[in-house]
N, C-alpha and C positions, 0 to 999 in steps of 0.2 A: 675512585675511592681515595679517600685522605687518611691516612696512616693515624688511631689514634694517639694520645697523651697517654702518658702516664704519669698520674696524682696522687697514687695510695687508695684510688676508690674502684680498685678490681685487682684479682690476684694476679700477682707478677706472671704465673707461666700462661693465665688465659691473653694476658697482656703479650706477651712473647708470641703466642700463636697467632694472634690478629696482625703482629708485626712481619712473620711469615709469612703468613696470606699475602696481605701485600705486597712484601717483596718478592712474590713468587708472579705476582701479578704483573707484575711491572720486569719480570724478569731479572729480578738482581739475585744472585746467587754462592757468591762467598760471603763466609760466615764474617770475616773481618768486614764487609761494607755493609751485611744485617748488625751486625754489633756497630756499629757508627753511627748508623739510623737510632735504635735503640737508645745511645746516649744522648742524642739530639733531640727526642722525643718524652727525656725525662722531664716532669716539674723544675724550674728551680728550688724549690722548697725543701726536697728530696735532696742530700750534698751525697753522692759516692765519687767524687773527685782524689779524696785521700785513698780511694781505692783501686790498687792496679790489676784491672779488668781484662783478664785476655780470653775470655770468650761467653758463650750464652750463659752457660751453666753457673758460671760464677758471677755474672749480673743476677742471675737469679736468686741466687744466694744470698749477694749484698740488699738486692730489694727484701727480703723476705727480711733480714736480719736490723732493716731499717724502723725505727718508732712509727712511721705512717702504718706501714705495714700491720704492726702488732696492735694497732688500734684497728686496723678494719678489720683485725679475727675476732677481737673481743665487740665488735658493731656487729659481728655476724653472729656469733653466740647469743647478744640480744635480740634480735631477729628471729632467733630459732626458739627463745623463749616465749618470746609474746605471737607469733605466729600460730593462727587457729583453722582448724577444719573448717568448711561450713558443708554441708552435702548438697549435693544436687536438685534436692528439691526445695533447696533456699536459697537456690541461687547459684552455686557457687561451681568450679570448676576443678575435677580431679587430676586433673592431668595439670593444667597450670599451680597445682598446689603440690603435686611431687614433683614436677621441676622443679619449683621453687625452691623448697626444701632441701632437695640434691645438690642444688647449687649454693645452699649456702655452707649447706654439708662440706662443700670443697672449698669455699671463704674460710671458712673457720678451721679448715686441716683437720677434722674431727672423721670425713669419712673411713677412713681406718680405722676410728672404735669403735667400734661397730655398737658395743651397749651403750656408749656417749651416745649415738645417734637413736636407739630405741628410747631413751629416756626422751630427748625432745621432740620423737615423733608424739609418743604417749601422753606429752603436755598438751599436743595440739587439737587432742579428741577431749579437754576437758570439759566443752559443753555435752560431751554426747558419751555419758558413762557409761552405758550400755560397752559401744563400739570401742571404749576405751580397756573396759576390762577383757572382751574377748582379743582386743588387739595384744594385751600383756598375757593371755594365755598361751595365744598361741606363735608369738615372736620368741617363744624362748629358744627354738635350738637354731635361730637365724644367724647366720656368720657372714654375712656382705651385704651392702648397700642392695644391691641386682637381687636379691633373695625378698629382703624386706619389701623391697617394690614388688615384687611375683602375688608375694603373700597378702598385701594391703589389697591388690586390685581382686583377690579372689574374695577375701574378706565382702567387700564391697559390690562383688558378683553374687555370693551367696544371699547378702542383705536386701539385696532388691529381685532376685528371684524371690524367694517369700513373701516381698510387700506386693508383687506385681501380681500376685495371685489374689490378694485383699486391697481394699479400697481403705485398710485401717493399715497405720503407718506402723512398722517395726515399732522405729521407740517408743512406740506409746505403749508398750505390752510386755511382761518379761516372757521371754521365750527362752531357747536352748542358748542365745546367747548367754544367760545367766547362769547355765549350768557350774558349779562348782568345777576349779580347774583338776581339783583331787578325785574325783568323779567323773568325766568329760572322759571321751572315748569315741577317738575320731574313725573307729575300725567300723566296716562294712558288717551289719547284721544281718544274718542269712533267712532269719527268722520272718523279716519283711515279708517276703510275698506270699504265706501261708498266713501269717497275723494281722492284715491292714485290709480292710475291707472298705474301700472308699465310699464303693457308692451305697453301701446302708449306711456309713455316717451322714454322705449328704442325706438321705432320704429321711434320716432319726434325727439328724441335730438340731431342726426345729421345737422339736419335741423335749429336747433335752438340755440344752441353755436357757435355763430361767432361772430365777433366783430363791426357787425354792428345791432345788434337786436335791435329793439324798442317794444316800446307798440303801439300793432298794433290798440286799438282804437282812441290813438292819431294819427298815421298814417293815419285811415281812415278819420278821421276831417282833418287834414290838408290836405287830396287828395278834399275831398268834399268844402271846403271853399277856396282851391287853395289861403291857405296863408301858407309857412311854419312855423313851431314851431321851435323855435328857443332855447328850453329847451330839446329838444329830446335827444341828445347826453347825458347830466348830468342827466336823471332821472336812481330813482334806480332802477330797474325791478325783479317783483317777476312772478315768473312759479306759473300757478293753477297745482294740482298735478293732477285734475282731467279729465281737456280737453289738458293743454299740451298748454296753450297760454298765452305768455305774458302779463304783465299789469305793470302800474306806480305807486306808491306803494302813500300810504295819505297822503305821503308828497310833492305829484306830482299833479298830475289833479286828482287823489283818485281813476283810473279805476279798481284796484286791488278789490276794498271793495264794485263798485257799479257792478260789474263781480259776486260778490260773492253774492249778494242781489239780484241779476236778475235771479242764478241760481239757481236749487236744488241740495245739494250736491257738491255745486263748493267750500265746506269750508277754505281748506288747499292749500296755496299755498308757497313757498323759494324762499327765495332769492338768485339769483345766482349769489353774489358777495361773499355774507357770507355765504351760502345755511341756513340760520337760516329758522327751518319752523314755519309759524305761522297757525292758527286757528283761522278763525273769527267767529267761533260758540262759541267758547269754551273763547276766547278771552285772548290768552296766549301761549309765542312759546311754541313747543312739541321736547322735548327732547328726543331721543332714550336712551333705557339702555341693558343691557341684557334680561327683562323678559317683557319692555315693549316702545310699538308707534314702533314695527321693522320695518312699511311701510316706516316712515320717515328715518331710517339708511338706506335703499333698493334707495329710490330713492337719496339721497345724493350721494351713490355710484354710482350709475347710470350717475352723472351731473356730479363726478368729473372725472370719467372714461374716459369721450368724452370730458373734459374743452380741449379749444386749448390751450397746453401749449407747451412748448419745448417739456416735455418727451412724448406728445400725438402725436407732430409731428414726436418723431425718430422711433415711433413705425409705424405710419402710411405710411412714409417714404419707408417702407418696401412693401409696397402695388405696383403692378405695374399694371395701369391703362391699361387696354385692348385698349380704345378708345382713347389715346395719339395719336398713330398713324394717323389713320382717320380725327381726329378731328382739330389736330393742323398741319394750312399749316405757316411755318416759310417763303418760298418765299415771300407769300404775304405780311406778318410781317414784312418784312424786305421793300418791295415795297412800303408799306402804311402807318408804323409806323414814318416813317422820313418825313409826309408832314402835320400828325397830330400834332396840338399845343394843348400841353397839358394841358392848362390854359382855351383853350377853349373846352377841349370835355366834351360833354354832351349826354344823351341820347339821339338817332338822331328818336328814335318815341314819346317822349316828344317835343323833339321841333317841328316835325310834328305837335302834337295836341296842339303847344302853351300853354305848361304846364309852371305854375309860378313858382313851387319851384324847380328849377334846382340848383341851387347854394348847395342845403343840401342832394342831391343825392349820394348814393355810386355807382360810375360808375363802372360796370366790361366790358370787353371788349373779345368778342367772339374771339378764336384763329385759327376759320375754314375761317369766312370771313371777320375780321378785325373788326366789325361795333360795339357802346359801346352802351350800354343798363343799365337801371338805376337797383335796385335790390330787391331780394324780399319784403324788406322793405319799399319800394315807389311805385311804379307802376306796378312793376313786369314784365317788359318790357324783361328781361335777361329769366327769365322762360318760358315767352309765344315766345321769339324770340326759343328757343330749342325745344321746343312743336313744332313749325312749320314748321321745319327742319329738314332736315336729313343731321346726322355725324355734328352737330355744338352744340355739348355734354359739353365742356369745354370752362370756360372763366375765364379770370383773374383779379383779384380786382386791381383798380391803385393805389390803397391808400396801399394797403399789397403788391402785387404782391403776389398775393396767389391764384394758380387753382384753382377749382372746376368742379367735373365732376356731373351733372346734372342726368348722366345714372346711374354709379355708387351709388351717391347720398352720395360723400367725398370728402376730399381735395385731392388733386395730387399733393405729392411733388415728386423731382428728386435727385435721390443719386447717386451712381457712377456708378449703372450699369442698372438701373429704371429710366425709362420717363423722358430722358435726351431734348427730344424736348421739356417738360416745361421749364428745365434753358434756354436753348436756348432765348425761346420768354422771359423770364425775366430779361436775359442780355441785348437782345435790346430795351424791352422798359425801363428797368432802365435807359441803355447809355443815352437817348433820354432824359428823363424828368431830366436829371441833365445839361441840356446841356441851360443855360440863353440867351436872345437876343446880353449880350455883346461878349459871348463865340463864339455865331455864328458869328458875327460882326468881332472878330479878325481872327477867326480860318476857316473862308469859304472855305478857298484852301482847308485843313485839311478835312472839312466835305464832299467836294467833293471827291476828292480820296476816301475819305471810303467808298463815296456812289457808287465810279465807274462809275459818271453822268454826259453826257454832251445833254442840249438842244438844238435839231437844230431850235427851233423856234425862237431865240432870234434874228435873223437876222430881222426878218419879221411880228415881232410880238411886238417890241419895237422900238417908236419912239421916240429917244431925239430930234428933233428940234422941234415937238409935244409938248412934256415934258414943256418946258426953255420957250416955248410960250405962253401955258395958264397956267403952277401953279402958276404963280405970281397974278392972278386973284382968283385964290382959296384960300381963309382962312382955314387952317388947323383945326382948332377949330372948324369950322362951318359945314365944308363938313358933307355932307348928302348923302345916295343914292338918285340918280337923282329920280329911279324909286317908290322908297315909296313915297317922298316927291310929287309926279305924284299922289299919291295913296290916299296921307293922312294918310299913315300909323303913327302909336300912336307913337310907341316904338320906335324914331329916335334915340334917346341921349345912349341907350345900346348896339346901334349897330358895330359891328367890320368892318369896311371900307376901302375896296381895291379897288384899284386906277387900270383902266386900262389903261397897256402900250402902248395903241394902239393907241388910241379914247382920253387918259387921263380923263374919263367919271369914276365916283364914284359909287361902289355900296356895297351893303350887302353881310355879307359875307354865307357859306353854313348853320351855324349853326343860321340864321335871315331868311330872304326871301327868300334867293337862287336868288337874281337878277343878282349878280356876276354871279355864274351858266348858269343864262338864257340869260345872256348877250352874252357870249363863244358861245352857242350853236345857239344863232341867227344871228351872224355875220362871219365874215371870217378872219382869221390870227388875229383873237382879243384872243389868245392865253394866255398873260400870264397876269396878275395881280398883285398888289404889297402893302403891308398891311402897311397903311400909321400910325401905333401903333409900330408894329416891324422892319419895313421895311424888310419885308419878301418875295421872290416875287416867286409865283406858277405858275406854266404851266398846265393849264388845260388838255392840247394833252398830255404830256406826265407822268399828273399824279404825277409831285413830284416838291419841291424847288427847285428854282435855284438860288444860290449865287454869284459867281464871276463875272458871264456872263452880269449880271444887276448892276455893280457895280456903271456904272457912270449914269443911271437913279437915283438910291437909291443917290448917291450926292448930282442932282439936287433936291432932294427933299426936303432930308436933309437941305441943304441952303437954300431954299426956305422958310421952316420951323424952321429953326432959324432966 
């Protein structure tokens, strides 16, 4: 072993120790022939000649007190500044990075301030804010180096027990790490094991992560008062851990806290924006740690495991639904979807029962028989229409276009070689609802051809000398269907009014009375119809638009109308 130099680029007493070493190796053992060595062993660059040295302690002193020296504290101060975390799953290494650290901690004479040193650990988490703010919460009553170090390794124990329970990575999600430090309460809640009911959240949380969830007792008020709530979409919604059902949290209509006062044991419920849990017994969120509240790390893992996110769809992506098949008829999709206006679909057994809150409805729309049903969230019309059918297992959101299989009880997506009749029916109903009145207006030839559609009714079923004779006596403002206004019906002024080509007689359209409907069906070659909003004009017999064929009725009306 060769004794090393000393040049100012290591602290004098690490310096001293290695000097030791060796001479313990070599067997030399008075302090005057280790202080000999030591001066022989100095740089020349380094002068402590003017100084009289008589033993360790005071070579020590001289180096420290020397300008090499006070430059490699302030080399080590910059070192502690530009020095960064990086986690283990980039790479990097925990234990070589709190050595590191420590050691420069003792370069720089700074381990004895102990806040000096939390300040440049807290710079070295500034890629990972998260882990930076819990690390400043809870460093504050740390009073030594060896504490700091206890604390960071649990830190980083608690953070990958949670990741290691999900396949989605801590940072990417706020969790309790975000909890406010004024709020944060690292004390065991006793309430856990009568409030956390795991395995109905695994069994429900399919059910219950998607992107149309409310609070189902404001839902049930607005089904019963048949007004909608017009705060439903902005509330923040917290999960009871213990029945597994949403609520609007106190700063909403308060259903989370009178849920929890009506029940026994319904204590603990998260938030699934932030999954913060709280406790209205205890009245304080509950934080997981290693030794303590592990129901609340359990079902956190659980919500973000099933959150719909990207990495939940490329996984589930992988799934190939059995009932794709069966379930989804693209013929008829393709038959039906081109004569649906997608500004007017609504659930077609809500407007049956004259339901009021259509307009706040998330419509899914069945892929076996075409028909749109409002969703679990509202009436539940999508669920009971599957219950009463057979093979009509899947339907698709028009706000997502996102499947769901009902049997299965998951999403259905399509990948390259999995349940490609899903993309299918989401190609055409995407084409469809991008497609505006001025699009079809210019492009009618264009839409023809694609549809492959020629009506033979149009001979016989549209009258222009009809037309040019009575719309000039109709005010377009006014029109009415003949037959509500026969009726009395209330609801004139919402209703969508096509004109027939026949009779040039006004009525309502399928998704109002169905007088249009029963107009067709009581009369003869009274055929097609034409929507004096869109100027869209339908064939009842043959079941889809016709555009070019009715081009110079839609003129006269047009002119008429302006």
């Amino acid at each position: 072993m060769k004794p090393p130099n000393y040049d100012g680029t290591i602290h004098p007493e690490e310096w001293i120790k290695q000097i030791k070493l060796f001479c313990q190796l070599k067997q030399i053992t008075t302090d005057r022939e280790i202080l000999r060595i030591c001066k022989l062993l100095i740089n020349s660059n380094i002068n402590i000649s003017q100084h009289n040295i008589k033993n360790i302690d005071e070579l020590i002193k001289v180096l420290k007190e020397n300008p090499f020296h006070t430059m490699f504290k302030n080399t080590s101060k910059r070192k502690l500044q530009y020095m960064k975390y990086i986690s283990e799953n980039d790479g990097g290494d925990i234990i070589k990075f709190t050595r590191d650290f420590c050691s420069l901690c003792c370069d720089a004479e700074i381990n004895e301030e102990i806040d000096e040193v939390k300040k440049y650990w807290k710079e070295a988490f500034s890629n990972d804010k998260s882990l930076q703010n819990e690390f400043a919460n809870k460093m504050r009553n740390i009073k030594s180096i060896d504490e700091l170090v206890k604390k960071f390794d649990e830190i980083i124990s608690e953070r990958n027990l949670i990741k290691n329970c999900s396949f989605i990575e801590v940072e990417e999600f706020p969790s309790t790490f975000f909890v406010p430090a004024v709020y944060s309460n690292n004390e065991q809640c006793i309430h856990i094991k009568d409030s956390v009911n795991i395995k109905k959240l695994e069994n429900m949380i399919l059910n219950l992560i998607c992107s149309d969830i409310k609070c189902v007792t404001c839902v049930k008020n607005s089904i019963e008062s048949k007004k909608p709530s017009s705060s439903l979409q902005s509330q923040a919604i917290w999960l009871c851990l213990a029945c597994c059902k949403p609520h609007c949290s106190r700063f909403d209509e308060g259903h989370g806290v009178e849920h929890y006062e009506e029940n026994v044991n319904h204590n603990i419920s998260i938030d699934l924006k932030k999954f913060n849990a709280w406790c209205y017994e205890c009245e304080f969120y509950v934080v997981p740690s290693l030794d303590k509240n592990q129901g609340i790390a359990q079902a956190q893992a659980v919500i973000k495991k099933y959150l719909r996110d990207v990495k939940i769809e490329r996984k589930v992506m992988e799934y190939n639904c059995e009932h794709v098949e069966e379930s989804v008829n693209i013929k008829k999709l393709k038959k039906r979807w081109p004569n649906m206006i997608p500004s007017d679909i609504n659930c077609i057994t809500c407007v049956n029962a004259n339901a009021k809150a259509l307009s706040e409805q998330t419509i899914w729309l069945c892929l076996a028989c075409c028909k749109p049903h409002c969703s679990r969230f509202d009436e539940r019309h999508g669920i009971q229409h599957y219950e009463e059918k057979v093979n009509h297992n899947i339907s698709l959101d028009l706000k997502t276009y996102k499947a769901w299989c009902y049997e299965c009880k998951r999403y259905v997506f399509p990948s390259l070689n999995k349940n490609q009749a899903i993309a299918q029916a989401q190609a055409i109903i995407q084409k469809y609802f991008r497609r505006d009145v001025e699009e079809e207006d210019t492009e009618s030839n264009s839409i023809l051809d694609l549809l492959n559609i020629s009506c033979k009714h149009v001979k016989e079923s549209v009258n222009i000398k009809k037309l040019e004779k009575k719309l000039p006596n109709l005010v377009p403002l006014n029109i009415k269907c003949t037959t509500c206004v026969n009726n009395n019906t209330k609801a004139l002024s919402k209703q969508t009014i096509w004109l027939c080509l026949t009779c040039c007689k006004p009525h309502c359209g399928r998704f109002d009375e169905k007088h249009g409907i029963q107009h067709y069906e009581e009369k003869v070659n009274h055929n097609i119809s034409l929507d004096l909003k869109t100027y869209k004009a339908w064939c009842y017999e043959c079941e889809h638009y016709v555009f070019p064929s009715i081009a110079q009725a839609r003129a006269v009306i047009q002119n008429s109308s302006s």
